[in-house]
N, C-alpha and C positions, 0 to 999 in steps of 0.2 A: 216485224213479229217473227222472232224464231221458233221453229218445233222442239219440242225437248225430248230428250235422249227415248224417252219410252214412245212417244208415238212415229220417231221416223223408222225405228225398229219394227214397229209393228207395217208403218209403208212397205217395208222392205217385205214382209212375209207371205201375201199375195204373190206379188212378180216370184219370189225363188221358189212357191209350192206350184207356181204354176211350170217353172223352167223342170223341176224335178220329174213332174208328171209326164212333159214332153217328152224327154231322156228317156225316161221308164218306156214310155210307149212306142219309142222309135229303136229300142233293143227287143222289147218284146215282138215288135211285127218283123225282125229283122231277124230274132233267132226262131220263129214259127217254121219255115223251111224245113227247117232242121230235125226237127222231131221226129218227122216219118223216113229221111234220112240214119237216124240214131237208129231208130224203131225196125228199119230193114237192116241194118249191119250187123242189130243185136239179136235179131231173128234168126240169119243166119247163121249166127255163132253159139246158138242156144242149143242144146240137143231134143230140146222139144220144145213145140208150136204152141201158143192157145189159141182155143177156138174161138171166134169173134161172132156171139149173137146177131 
């Protein structure tokens, strides 16, 4: 008994939504650093501060 064309396609879209969300999440924790990095270099280079609540 073979699967046909539309449900091994649909097998496939779990496993690659899950590999995408991996990806996403392992750039996102990866560039998190970075922001308060940005956030001092741009501060510096600003000619004026805001004030943080």
């Amino acid at each position: 008994m073979s699967a046909t064309p539309e449900h091994s396609e649909g097998r496939l879209l779990v496993p690659a939504l899950m590999f995408i969300a991996l990806v996403v999440a392992a750039v996102g924790s990866l560039g998190a650093p970075l922001i308060t990095s940005v956030a001092t270099s741009f501060a510096r280079l600003a000619p004026y501060r805001l004030e943080v609540c």
